[in-house]
C-alpha positions in Angstrom: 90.6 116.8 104.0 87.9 119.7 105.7 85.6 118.6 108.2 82.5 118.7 106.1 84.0 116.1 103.2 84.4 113.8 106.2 81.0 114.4 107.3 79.6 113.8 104.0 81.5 110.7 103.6 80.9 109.4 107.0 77.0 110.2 106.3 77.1 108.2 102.7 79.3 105.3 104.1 76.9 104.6 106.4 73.7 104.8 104.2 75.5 102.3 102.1 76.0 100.0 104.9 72.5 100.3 105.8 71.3 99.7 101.9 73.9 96.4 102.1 71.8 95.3 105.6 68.4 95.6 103.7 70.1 94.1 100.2 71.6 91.1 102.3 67.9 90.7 104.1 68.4 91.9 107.4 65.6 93.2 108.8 65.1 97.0 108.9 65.3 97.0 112.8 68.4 94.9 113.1 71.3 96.6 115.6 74.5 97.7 114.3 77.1 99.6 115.6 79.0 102.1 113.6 82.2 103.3 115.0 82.1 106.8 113.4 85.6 108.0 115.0 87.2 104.9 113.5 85.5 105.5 110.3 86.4 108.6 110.1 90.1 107.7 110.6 89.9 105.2 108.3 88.3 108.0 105.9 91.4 110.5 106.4 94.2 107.5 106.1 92.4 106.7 102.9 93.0 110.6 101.5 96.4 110.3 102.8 96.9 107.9 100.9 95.3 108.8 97.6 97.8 112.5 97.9 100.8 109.9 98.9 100.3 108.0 95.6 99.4 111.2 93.5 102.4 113.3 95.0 105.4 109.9 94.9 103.9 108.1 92.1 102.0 110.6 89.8 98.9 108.4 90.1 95.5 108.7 91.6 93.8 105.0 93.3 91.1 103.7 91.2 88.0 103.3 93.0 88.0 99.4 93.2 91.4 99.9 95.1 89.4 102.9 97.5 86.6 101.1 98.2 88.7 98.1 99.5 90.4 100.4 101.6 87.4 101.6 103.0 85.7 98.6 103.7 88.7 96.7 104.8 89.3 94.1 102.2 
């Protein structure tokens, strides 16, 4: 996966988080911290996995099962 797809993927993980805070009623100003070295491991492991399936099983993840293993459920 290039550099800038992780980028853009770190960039729009984390606006969704922020969009969840403000759904769930957090206040705007409420601190977080973002690991964005874990994230982006987690981001590549994800691809990995995606080209594993595609590659061993001839099947892509559908996006219920990639957004699990993004957000850790």
């Amino acid at each position: 996966m290039p550099n800038r797809e992780i980028e853009m993927m770190l960039k729009l993980l984390v606006e969704k988080f922020e969009d969840f805070l403000i759904f769930k009623g957090f206040p705007k100003n409420v601190k977080h911290y973002i690991s964005y070295i874990t994230l982006a491991d987690i981001i590549i492991r994800v691809d990995k996995r995606k080209a594993y399936y595609m590659c061993f099983h001839d099947m892509e993840i559908n996006e219920c099962k990639e957004v699990a293993l993004l957000t850790g459920y």
